[in-house]
Phi, psi and omega in degrees: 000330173287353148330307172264014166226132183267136189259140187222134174261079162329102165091002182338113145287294211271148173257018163294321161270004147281325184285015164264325183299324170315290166302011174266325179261358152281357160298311165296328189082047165271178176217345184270106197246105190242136173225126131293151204316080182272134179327311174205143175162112038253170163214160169301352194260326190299307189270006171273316154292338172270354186020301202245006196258359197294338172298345195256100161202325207282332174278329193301166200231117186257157184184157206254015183177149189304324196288326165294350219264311218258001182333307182281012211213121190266040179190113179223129219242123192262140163276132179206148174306149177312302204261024160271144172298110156214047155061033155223158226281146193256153176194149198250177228306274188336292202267020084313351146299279161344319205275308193296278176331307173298309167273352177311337215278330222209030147167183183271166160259131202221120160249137168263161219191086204269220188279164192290341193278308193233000169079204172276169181248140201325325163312295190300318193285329165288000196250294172358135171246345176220152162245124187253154163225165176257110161309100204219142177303130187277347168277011171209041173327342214284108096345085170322150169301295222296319200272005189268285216290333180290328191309302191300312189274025159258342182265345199275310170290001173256328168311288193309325164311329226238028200268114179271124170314330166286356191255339198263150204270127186243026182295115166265064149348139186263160151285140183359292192302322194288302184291338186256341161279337173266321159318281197303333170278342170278337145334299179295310187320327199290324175320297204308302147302023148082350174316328201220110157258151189290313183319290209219072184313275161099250186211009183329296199297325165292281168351288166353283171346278183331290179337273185314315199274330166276316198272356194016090178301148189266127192336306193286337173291340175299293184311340175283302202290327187291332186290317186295332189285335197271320163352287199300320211261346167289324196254338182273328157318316247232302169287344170295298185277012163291000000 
């Protein structure tokens, strides 16, 4: 099942952490490594910190935005300190392992990772179907990335070691790409019935977001909520021209 999970770094400054990450998920025995628009790379510091890892450096999938990074993929889990808020179920390193592992069996998987100054930013967190933090002493919670990355992907092999054919998840959940088309037809739809006006936008559509992306629908249920948006813009078609 780590097969199917891709560790994706955002924004990488230093490129000495990516090749340390590298060797953290070849340690573990993951193989899948995604850079987001990383400062540099390749580089010589990179491969130098990955030492015995260069083959997954050789491999890593550079893309110019998060929405490419998870396109495929349906449970995408963002890391962040506990105690910032963004209304999605918090679960700490051991039960994002577990979680990862599990659905891994039926699709990919995406744990993020954001910049060293500041971690991800409220957008990318909002892309999110879970939050993981790391149980860290709370007067000094601070994590370097690299060592963050080694903690996850160690929980993530021992999750997978400890995986019962009875435990992996066949929920067939749609993917990233799948959810940002619906997103965008309920948008038009809200526009169109006046639900959502320009004068006083307000945050619906983030909320929404949030929603979904925490209660997560299920294919055939995604396809129910697209069939009521073709409902609403059909029948709103139907009186306009009446």
């Amino acid at each position: 099942m780590l097969s199917n999970i891709r560790i994706v770094l955002v924004e990488t400054f230093h490129p000495g952490n990516i090749g340390a990450a590298a060797r953290a998920l070849k340690n573990m025995g993951l193989s899948q490594l995604w850079l987001v628009n990383p400062r540099a790379f390749p580089d010589t510091e990179a491969e130098s910190r990955a030492a015995g890892a260069k083959d997954l450096l050789a491999t890593a999938r550079v893309v110019s935005s998060l929405d490419e990074a998870i396109a495929d993929c349906q449970l995408v889990i963002g890391t962040s300190a506990r105690e910032r808020s963004y209304n999605l179920p918090l679960l700490d390193v051991e039960q994002s392992a577990a979680l990862a592992v599990q659905e891994a069996h039926s699709g990919q998987i995406a744990i993020l990772f954001g910049r060293e100054t500041m971690g991800l930013n409220n957008e990318e967190m909002l892309a999110c179907n879970r939050h993981l933090y790391i149980d860290a002493n709370p007067d000094y919670p601070v994590l370097n990335v690299a060592q963050a990355i080694q903690l996850v992907c160690y929980e993530l092999r021992r999750a997978n070691g400890q995986l019962t054919p009875e435990r992996m998840s066949d929920a067939p959940y749609p993917r990233q790409q799948e959810m940002a088309q619906f997103y965008d037809h309920l948008e038009r739809v809200l526009r169109l019935t006046q639900f959502i006006i320009v004068q006083h936008e307000g945050r619906v559509l983030d909320k929404l977001r949030r929603y979904f992306n925490r209660t997560r629908p299920e294919k055939a249920e995604l396809g129910m909520l697209r069939g009521i948006l073709n409902s609403v813009e059909e029948t709103v078609a139907r009186l306009t021209k009446e």
